[in-house]
Each structure stands twice: as structure tokens, then as C-alpha cells.
C-alpha positions, 0 to 999 in steps of 0.5 A: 483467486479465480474459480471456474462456477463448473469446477466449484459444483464438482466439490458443492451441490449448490441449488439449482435456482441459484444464480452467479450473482447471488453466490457471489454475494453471499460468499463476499458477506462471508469474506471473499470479497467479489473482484469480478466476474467472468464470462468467455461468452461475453467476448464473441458473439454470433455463430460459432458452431462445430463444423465437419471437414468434408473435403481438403485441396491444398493450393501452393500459393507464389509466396511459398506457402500452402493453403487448404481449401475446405468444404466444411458441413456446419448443419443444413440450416447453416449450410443453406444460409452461408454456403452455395445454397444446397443443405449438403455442401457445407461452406468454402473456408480457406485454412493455413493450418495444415494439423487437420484432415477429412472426416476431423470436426472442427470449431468454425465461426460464420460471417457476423460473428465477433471474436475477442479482440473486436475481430469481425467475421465476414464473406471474403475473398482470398487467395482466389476463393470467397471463403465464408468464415474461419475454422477457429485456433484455441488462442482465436476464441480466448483459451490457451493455446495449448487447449484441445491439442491445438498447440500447432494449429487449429482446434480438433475435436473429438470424433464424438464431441457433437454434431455439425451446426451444434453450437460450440459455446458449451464444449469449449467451456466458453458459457462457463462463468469464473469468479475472481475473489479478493482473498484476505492474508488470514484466509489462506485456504480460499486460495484453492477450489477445495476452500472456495467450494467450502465456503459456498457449501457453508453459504448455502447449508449444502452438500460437500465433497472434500477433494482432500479425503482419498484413500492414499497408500501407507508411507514405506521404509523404502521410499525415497530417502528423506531426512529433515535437520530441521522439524521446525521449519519442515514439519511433514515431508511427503515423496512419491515417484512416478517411472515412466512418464511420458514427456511428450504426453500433452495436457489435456484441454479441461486441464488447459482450460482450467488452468486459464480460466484460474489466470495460469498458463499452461507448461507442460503436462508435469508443471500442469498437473502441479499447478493443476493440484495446488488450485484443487487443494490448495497444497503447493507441489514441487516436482524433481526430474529424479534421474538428476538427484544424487542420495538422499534429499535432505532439508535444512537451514542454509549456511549463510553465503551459500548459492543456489540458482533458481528456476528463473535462472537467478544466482542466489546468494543464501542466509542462514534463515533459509530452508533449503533442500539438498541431495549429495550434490549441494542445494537443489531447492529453496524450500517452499519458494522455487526449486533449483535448476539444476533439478528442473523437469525438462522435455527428457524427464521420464522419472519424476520425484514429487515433493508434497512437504509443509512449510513453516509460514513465517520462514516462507514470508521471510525467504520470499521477501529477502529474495525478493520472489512472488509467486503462487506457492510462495502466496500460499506457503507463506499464509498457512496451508493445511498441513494434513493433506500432503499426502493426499495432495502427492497421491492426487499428482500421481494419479494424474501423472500415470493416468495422462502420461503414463508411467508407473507409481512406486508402490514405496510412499516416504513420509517423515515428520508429523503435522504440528499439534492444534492448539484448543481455543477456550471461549465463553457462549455468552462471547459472540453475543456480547461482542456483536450485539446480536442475540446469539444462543450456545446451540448457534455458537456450536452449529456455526463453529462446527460448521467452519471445522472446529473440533468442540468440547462442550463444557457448561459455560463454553467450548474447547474449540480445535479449529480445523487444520486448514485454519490457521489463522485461528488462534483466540476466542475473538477469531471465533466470534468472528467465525460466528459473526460473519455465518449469522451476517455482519449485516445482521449486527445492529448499527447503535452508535457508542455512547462517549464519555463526558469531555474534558475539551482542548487541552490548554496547548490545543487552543493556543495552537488555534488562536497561533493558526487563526492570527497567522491566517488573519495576517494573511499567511498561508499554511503548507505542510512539508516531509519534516526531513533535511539533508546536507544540501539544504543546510549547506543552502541555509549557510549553517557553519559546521558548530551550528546546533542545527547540525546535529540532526537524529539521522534515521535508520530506514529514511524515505530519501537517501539525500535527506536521511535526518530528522529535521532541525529547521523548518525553513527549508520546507517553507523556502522551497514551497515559497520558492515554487510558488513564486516560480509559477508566478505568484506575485507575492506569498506568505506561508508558514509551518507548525511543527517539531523538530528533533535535535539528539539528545546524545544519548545514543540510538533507544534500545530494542526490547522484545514484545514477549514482557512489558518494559520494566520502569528502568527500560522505559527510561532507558527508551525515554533517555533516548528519544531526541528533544522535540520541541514545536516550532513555527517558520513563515516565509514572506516574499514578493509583494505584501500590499499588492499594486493596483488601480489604487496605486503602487504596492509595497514588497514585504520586509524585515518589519512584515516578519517582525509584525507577525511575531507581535501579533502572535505575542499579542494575541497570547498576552506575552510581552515580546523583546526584539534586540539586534542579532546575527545568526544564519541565514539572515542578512547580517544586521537586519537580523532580530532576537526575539526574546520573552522573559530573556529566553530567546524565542527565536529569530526574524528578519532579511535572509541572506541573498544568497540563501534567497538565490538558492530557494529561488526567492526575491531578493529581500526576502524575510523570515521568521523561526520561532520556538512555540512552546516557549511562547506558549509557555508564557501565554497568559491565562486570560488575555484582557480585551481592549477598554475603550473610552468615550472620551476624545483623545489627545495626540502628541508627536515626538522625534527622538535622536539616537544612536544609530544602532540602538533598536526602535523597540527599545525606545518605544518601550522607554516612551510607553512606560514613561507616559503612564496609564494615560498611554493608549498607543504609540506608533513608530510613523518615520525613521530619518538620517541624514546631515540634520541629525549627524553622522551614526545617529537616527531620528525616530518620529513617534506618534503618541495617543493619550486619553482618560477613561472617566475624562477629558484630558487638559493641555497640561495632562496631556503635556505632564505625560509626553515630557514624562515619556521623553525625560524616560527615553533620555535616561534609558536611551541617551535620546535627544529630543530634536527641534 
């Protein structure tokens, strides 16, 4: 909202010794929040004076068009300055506009000045003279184009507007300064100079006129027929008629300037004087050429399919909500947004219906909204605007439509409908004080609210407050508190930090979720964060067959993306593709992985909706707990390229299947959880490098190579290797307390032993056979080498194991050492069927 400083003092006598910058302050500390300030001035700079046209040669030129050369007087100090040198013969100045004569004064910029734009002014020669200067346009100095009746040339003044050489700043309004405010949706009545002028009145303790209070004539039982079918939604309905008018009757340039420095450009004088009212006011008012109308205007709620043609010549198809206003002839308006074309004031109106009705507010948010039209009536309907002063704000539009463009008013006023009853708000005086802290006493309570319009019944305890009819955004004793708030000063409230209540710490969950995120850093894996969202395309990419769990997904009734409109059941296509980006530019190798939920549907349909007006009962709340979708927190990681990079130390290494199946171990490790990998097949790993993971025989998850082409389509290496796992399975089996490591200082004992087994039995399960064979002597094992080959026959494989013994109280003998490994071999055999090979 931009408000003109002069406009604002015609409502508020400020003090004299305040400055813009100060107002500006105090209003933004009481909520109209300072977008900036304007000053035409700040745009030109140098000479721009009143100039007197003494003399007017027009000279035909070859190109066709005509030129005038003019002596114009700008002062004898000026005169001397730039002209021939003598005070009385004024400057040589060549014109192109033809809407001026001698004798007319005129706005005439000298060399040195600089008008917006960056346009310098200097001495040239055209068209055969040196013309010194240039008699200005409206649009030449920044003001509508329409302004001063400039609209067809250059700017003519007033024959009594001032005196040549006079300086033109002030006349034209240019030192005037304009305030652009940032106005809160609750603070509809800021939209206007009646409530900005209000609000620096309240700033200042200072005098104020209501534009609002005007004597208006009694409403008539034969105005203009109206009826409303719909009271709710059209409370009040005002109509005035103006004959007479003259279309031609041009707008004034306070008005046109007004109405530009407000950030609106002047139309006509009708569409002005509206638009003109509604900045004034802040009540929206729609004019209606009244030759076009045929009966009684009438308001109702449109029949859903029904059409209307707008002012801005779209066909609009209609809902039921929609407040339309109709004569006989069908739909001339929709109520409160835009009217009608068919209705429209044209150059030929003479006769003209003005229309000042309230709207309701949330109707005017919905219309505006469905139809997608923003304009300054719908900005201000749809907030709340005062509802009392339709009639004032119809009498101030025709009294500016007969007085600046003739005509005559109909003495027969029509008003139908009442405003909606206010409401009483009960608070406590004790109420502000306790909620800002600041020692606020009932005598301050009474004079801030009675300040901001509130009508007050003083009770012993409190107040019965009415708020004033133009706050609608008032509705419960802490709207008032802020009221009291914001006139004593938010920066008033002292700033004492609360006290909090004692901690419980992390929950259990939250601390295993940081020891998962601090083991997969030390792993050297990095965290991404993707949309938990998934589509068709990227499910066909993981190669999921069409029975997959993970094709059963919770599809969203509003989702972001047309081609992922599904909850996510996988987390890998959001780790793939950022695998796949990274590596596309050019990153040599990437670990990342992802924490998060995802949904699979329950079957128990879509969760029923309930309405805000009752708290769910214990049955609706397990009707809504029944439907929300199984949302368990999964880990995904991706590695792909090299894991051990190459270097001046040698040759790197590519990650592999055994890379994915480390990092679950360390996580297993980490939490104490005793982990079982099995072979396995499942979608989108490489069929036979997949593995299962397992905690107690419930499956944790999957690791392993993914297929190539899945790697194809994510744009990964070949080889590439995955991990998906369920978290909370895993934290459910995280042990309490995870024994760090005993150490002995004692040496320790090595023994290797190669194993010949099936090929396709698991390494994993041999070591769990040769660890709990050899006891609690036992420090470690380590899978070091795997081989086949004609040493060991076809379908089988040798494992070589490296086996660490040690005692914590002593030194191991030979024979220990020798019980213990013949112990873990004799344990493979019997699980395994492994053959020790020589």
C-alpha cells in the first residue's frame, strides 16, 4: 500500500517538527511494516521551473511534420542565464506538441538538469535552432500521462498556477513524499488513507478526521431496485445513480497524481473516482453503465455451469459458491471480484449505477482463488472491510462524479441488508500484563483500546470490548492484548529468556540413530537427503516385477510432481540418482546414504475426514490411526567407482559386493546385533551376488551388486553395490550396553587354516562354525583368500582363514593353541561339510 505524506496530513494533524523517516518508524512499531520510501524529486535534478510561452512559429519541416519554435519567459534571472542575454526575451525552445498557444504557462526543464530515466538536458541544435531546454510532458517528469490534462502533449498549467522562473517541484506535487507499507492479511483496514492516517493519528496522540463521517441522504423505497437472496454472503447493498455524466469530463490532475503515486494508473474519470474512493476509504466500489441494465439487480449464489464474461474478457465458468449479481438480463457481475462486460462504463455512458455492497470475506478469498483473479478490490473484500460506511463511501463517489463530470444525483438512495451484529470480546485487565510482562494497569488497557475504536463496558475484573467496525480481525481477548501490545511498544517487552524444564535427554531411538549416522561417516559414506517420493519410471528402472511389495505405494492426493505422485517404498532411487549425478561430474568414486521412512499402505482405504467444529472421539481416532500407511525407517547406501583410490602409493581398488556387506557389519557391530548374511535373490541386485540379511531370522534387508541394468539406467559404473535395510529391526535388537573390547598383554598365537567346501555354501557361515569351535580362546578370524580351481575340483572353493588365539591371564602353549584350532575345524566340518585341504 502506497500512501502520499500530503494526503495522509489531510486526515491527521501530525506535528509539525516530525520528519517522514520518524513516521515511518513509528507506524512500522505499530505494524505497518516500512517498504520503502519515495521521493519524485529524488528523480530530477537541476532546473525545472514554470516557463510563460511569449511567442509560437510553427515550421513545417521536409519529413512532414511540424515543429513550433518558442520563446518561453522562465524568469529574468533565468532568461539572462540561458537565453540571448537580455531578462526579457526569455529562451529559444523547439516543440513538437502542438496542445499549447501564447500567453499558456507551461513546466520547462534547463540545460544541466537530469530527468528520470538518466535523461540529461543540454543547449542543442535541432532542426535549424539552438534550442535551450525542453517544455516538459507529464510522462517526462514521472507523473501519469493523463495528469494536468497532458494526455495529448505537453503539460499546461493554470493561468494562476505561479510565476515564471518559479520552481515547479511543489506544483507538480514532485516534493511530495510516498510511503510504501507492507500490510499484514489481518490489517485490512491499512489498505486505505483513512486507516493509515488512523494508525499515525494513534502513533502521535494527534488530531483526526474520519473521511468516513459525511452527512449521506435517507436510503428510499424508490431507488434503484435491489434484492438480495443471499444475506450471508451480501450483507448490505448500497445503489446511487448519477444522469448526466459527462464521459468526456477528463480526471483531474490531484486525482491523476494521486492515484499514481498510490501505484494505479489512471482510466477514465469514472473507473478514477472509484478507485479513487477505495484508497480514500478503503471500501471497493463498482460502477454499472445503468442504460445496460434491464430490471431489478439482484444478488445470489450462482448455479454451478453458469457463465460470465469478466471485465478482462475471460469466459468464466461459475460454482455454486459464487456470489453473482444479475439484472433480468442473466449474470452482470461476479460480487466483489470483477464485474461484467456486458455492463462495463464505456466512453458513451452517461447514466451510471454505483454499486457500494459488503462482501463476505471468505467467499471473496474462495471466488478470487477458483478463478484465479488478484486485483485491488478482491485484496481488500476478501480481508474484511469495514461494513458501515457503504453508504458513505456511495455519497463520496457521487459527489465526485457530479462535481467533475457533471450530471445530476438521484435524490432516491436504495439500501437493503444491515451490517452484521459485532460481536463483545471479554478480557481480564490483568490479561496484557500477563502476557507481555510489562506492567500494564486497567486505566492503560481502557485508553489503548478505546484508542484502536473498541466500544467498552467496564466491569470490576475486565472489559466487555466491541472492536470497531472496521477490525474484523478482532476476535478474542489475545487480539486485544496485542492491540495493547503493539500501542505501549513490542520493544517495550523485556527480553527474559524461559526457564526450561529438566530433560529426559535422547530417547533410546535417537542415540542409536547417531551412533548409525557417526559409523556410516567413519566408513567414509556421505549423507543426501532426496523428495521421499517415486513414480512408475523409476520402479520400472529398479526392475521391480509387478507382485513386488514395493508396488503397492500410498499415491497422494496433491503430489508436487505429476510423474512421482506415490509415497516412497524404496529409498534407493533417491541414492541412485544422486550416485549417478555425482559420478556424471566426474567424481571418482561415492559412498552416500540415506535415513528415512517409508510408506507402504495398509489396505485400510484413504483416513476419513473429520470437521474442526469437536475433538475426534476414541473411535474416530482409531478409524484415522487404521489408515495411515506402515511407515518404517529404512537405511539405503550406494558405492560406486573406486573405494581405495589410486595413487603415487599404487593402484586403487573399485568397491564390491563385500564393501555393502562391511558396512552392515560395522553398523551390526556398532549396536551389539549379531548379523546373518545367507545368499539371496531379489530385485535390483545382480542374481547371485545378492545377500540377506538377517537378525534373529528376521530379515533386515538386503546388499549386494546391482543388476547392470539397473546400473545403466542410474548412469552407474558397472558393478556398482548396494545396500537397503530396515532400521528399526535393527534397532530393535541393538543390545543396551555394547562391551568395549578386552585387551591382553600377552602374545598372541596365529594359526591359518584353508577349508574346501561347496561352492555355494556362504563364507559366513564357515567362520561362524570355525568362531564357535575355537572357544573363548578366539580373538579373531579373518576371511584373507578365497581360490578355485583344479587344486580343489569342480563346484567347490577353498576359504583360507586367518585365526588369532590369546589368553587374557597367560601365555598360550603350542598344545592350547593346537586343541583350539583342531576344535574349530572339527566344528566346520560337521556344520559345513568342510574338508581341511593340505
Amino acid at each position: 500500500m502506497k500512501a502520499p505524506i500530503s494526503w495522509i496530513t489531510e486526515y491527521v494533524d501530525l506535528p509539525a517538527d516530525v520528519t517522514t523517516e520518524q513516521l515511518t518508524g513509528r507506524l512500522t512499531d505499530l505494524g505497518l511494516k516500512l517498504e520503502g520510501i519515495e521521493r519524485g524529486a529524488d528523480q530530477i535534478t537541476g532546473p525545472l521551473v514554470v516557463g510563460r510561452v511569449l511567442t509560437m512559429s510553427p515550421e513545417p519541416q521536409k519529413n512532414g511534420k511540424t515543429i513550433n519554435w518558442c520563446t518561453v519567459d522562465v524568469g529574468p534571472e533565468l532568461n539572462a542565464a540561458h537565453g540571448s542575454g537580455e531578462p526579457a526575451d526569455g529562451v529559444g525552445i523547439v516543440c513538437g506538441a502542438h496542445n499549447f498557444a501564447p500567453g499558456d504557462l507551461v513546466v520547462v526543464v534547463l540545460p544541466g538538469a537530469v530527468l528520470p530515466g538518466d535523461f540529461a538536458i543540454s543547449a542543442r541544435k535541432t532542426y535549424g535552432h539552438v534550442s535551450t531546454g525542453m517544455i516538459c510532458s507529464a510522462r517526462e517528469v514521472g507523473l501519469a500521462e493523463d495528469a494536468l490534462g497532458s494526455a495529448d502533449g505537453i503539460m499546461v498549467l493554470a493561468p494562476d498556477a505561479g510565476e515564471p522562473g518559479q520552481s515547479a517541484f511543489g506544483l507538480l506535487g514532485l516534493d511530495d513524499e510516498v510511503i510504501e507499507f507492507e500490510i499484514n492479511p489481518d490489517r485490512a483496514y491499512a489498505l486505505s488513507l483513512r486507516g493509515i492516517a488512523r494508525e499515525a493519528a494513534l502513533a502521535y496522540d494527534a488530531p483526526y478526521r474520519d473521511p468516513a463521517l459525511r452527512d449521506v441522504p435517507r436510503a428510499s423505497r424508490r431507488g434503484f431496485p435491489v434484492e438480495i437472496d443471499d444475506p450471508v454472503g451480501c450483507p448490505v447493498f448500497v445503489a446511487r445513480t448519477v444522469s448526466g455524466f459527462d464521459p468526456a469530463a477528463p480526471t483531474p490532475g490531484w486525482m491523476a497524481r494521486r492515484l499514481t503515486q498510490a501505484g494505479m494508473r489512471p482510466i477514465s474519470l469514472a473507473v478514477d473516482v472509484t478507485n479513487y474512493v477505495m484508497l480514500e476509504l478503503g471500501r471497493p466500489i463498482h460502477g454499472y453503465d445503468a442504460d445496460k441494465l434491464q430490471g431489478t439487480v439482484r444478488v445470489r449464489r450462482a448455479v454451478a455451469g453458469e457463465r460470465l464474461t469478466t471485465l478482462d474478457g475471460t469466459d468464466r465458468e461459475l460454482a455454486a459458491e459464487d456470489l453473482v449479481v444479475t439484472d433480468d438480463s442473466g449474470i452482470i457481475g461476479l460480487g466483489g471480484v470483477m464485474g461484467g462486460a456486458t455492463t462495463e462504463i464505456s466512453a458513451t455512458t452517461t447514466r451510471i449505477l454505483v454499486e457500494s455492497a459488503h462482501w463476505d470475506a471468505t467467499s471473496m478469498f474462495r471466488t478470487g482463488k477458483r478463478h484465479k483473479i488478484s486485483s485491488e478490490a478482491g485484496r481488500r473484500n476478501e480481508r474484511g472491510v469495514d461494513p458501515t460506511i457503504c453508504e458513505a463511501a456511495a455519497d463520496r463517489v457521487v459527489e465526485l462524479l457530479t462535481t467533475l463530470g457533471g450530471g445530476t444525483a438521484d435524490p432516491d438512495v436504495t439500501v437493503v441488508g444491515a451490517p452484521p451484529a459485532p460481536v463483545e470480546i471479554a478480557m481480564a485487565y490483568e490479561l496484557p500484563a500477563r502476557v507481555t510482562g510489562l506492567e500494564i494497569g486497567a486505566d492503560l488497557v481502557v485508553s489503548h483500546l478505546e484508542a484502536v475504536g473498541c466500544a467498552l463496558i467496564k466491569e470490576d475484573t475486565g472489559v466487555l470490548a466491541t472492536p470497531a467496525p472496521w477490525r474484523p480481525d478482532l476476535t478474542d481477548p489475545f487480539d486485544l492484548v496485542e492491540e495493547v501490545a503493539r500501542i505501549v511498544g513490542y520493544n517495550e517487552v523485556p527480553s527474559v529468556l524461559p526457564t526450561p524444564p529438566a530433560g529426559r535427554g535422547l530417547t533410546r531411538d535417537q542415540r542409536l540413530r547417531r551412533r548409525i549416522g557417526r559409523t556410516l561417516a567413519g566408513a567414509g559414506c556421505v549423507e543426501v537427503v532426496s523428495f521421499p517420493f517415486v513414480g512408475e519410471a523409476a520402479l520400472d528402472a529398479l526392475g521391480l516385477p509387478a507382485d513386488d511389495r514395493r508396488r503397492r505405494t500410498v499415491r497422494l492426493a496433491n503430489p508436487l510432481s505429476t510423474e512421482e505422485p506415490s509415497y516412497t517404498t524404496t529409498l534407493l532411487p533417491g541414492v541412485l540418482r544422486a550416485a549417478g549425478r555425482n559420478l556424471g561430474r566426474g567424481a571418482g568414486g561415492v559412498a552416500l546414504f540415506e535415513t528415512g521412512t517409508v510408506a507402504f499402505p495398509t489396505g485400510a482405504g484413504s483416513a476419513p475426514i473429520y470437521g474442526v467444529d469437536h475433538r475426534p472421539s476414541d473411535d474416530e481416532l482409531a478409524a484415522l490411526l487404521a489408515a495411515l500407511p506402515a511407515q518404517p525407517l529404512h537405511l539405503a547406501v550406494v558405492l560406486a567407482g573406486e573405494r581405495v583410490r589410486s595413487g603415487w602409493w599404487g593402484a586403487g581398488r573399485a568397491a564390491d559386493w563385500a564393501d555393502a556387506i562391511d558396512v552392515v557389519r560395522r553398523l551390526a557391530g556398532e549396536l551389539g546385533v549379531p548379523l546373518e548374511v545367507a545368499s539371496s535373490s531379489r530385485e535390483p541386485w545382480h542374481p547371485g551376488r545378492c545377500a540377506e540379511l538377517s537378525v534373529a531370522g528376521e530379515v533386515l534387508g538386503h546388499a549386494g551388486e546391482l543388476h547392470p541394468k539397473v546400473c545403466a539406467a542410474f548412469g552407474l559404473p558397472a558393478r556398482a553395490v548396494a545396500v537397503e535395510i530396515d532400521l528399526d529391526v535393527l534397532m530393535r535388537a541393538a543390545a543396551p550396553v555394547v562391551p568395549g573390547p578386552a585387551f591382553s598383554s600377552f602374545p598372541v598365537a596365529k594359526e591359518d587354516v584353508a577349508l574346501v567346501v561347496d561352492a555355494d555354501v556362504p563364507a559366513v557361515r564357515v567362520e561362524a562354525a570355525l568362531r564357535e569351535g575355537a572357544g573363548e580362546l578366539l580373538e579373531s578370524v579373518r576371511l584373507f583368500d578365497v581360490y578355485t580351481g583344479e587344486q580343489v575340483g569342480a563346484g567347490h572353493k577353498s576359504l583360507a582363514f586367518a585365526l588369532r588365539f590369546r589368553a587374557p591371564d597367560r601365555t598360550l602353549t603350542d598344545e592350547e593353541t593346537a586343541a583350539a584350532r583342531e576344535a574349530a575345524v572339527r566344528l566346520a566340518a560337521e556344520r559345513t561339510g568342510a574338508v581341511q585341504r593340505t
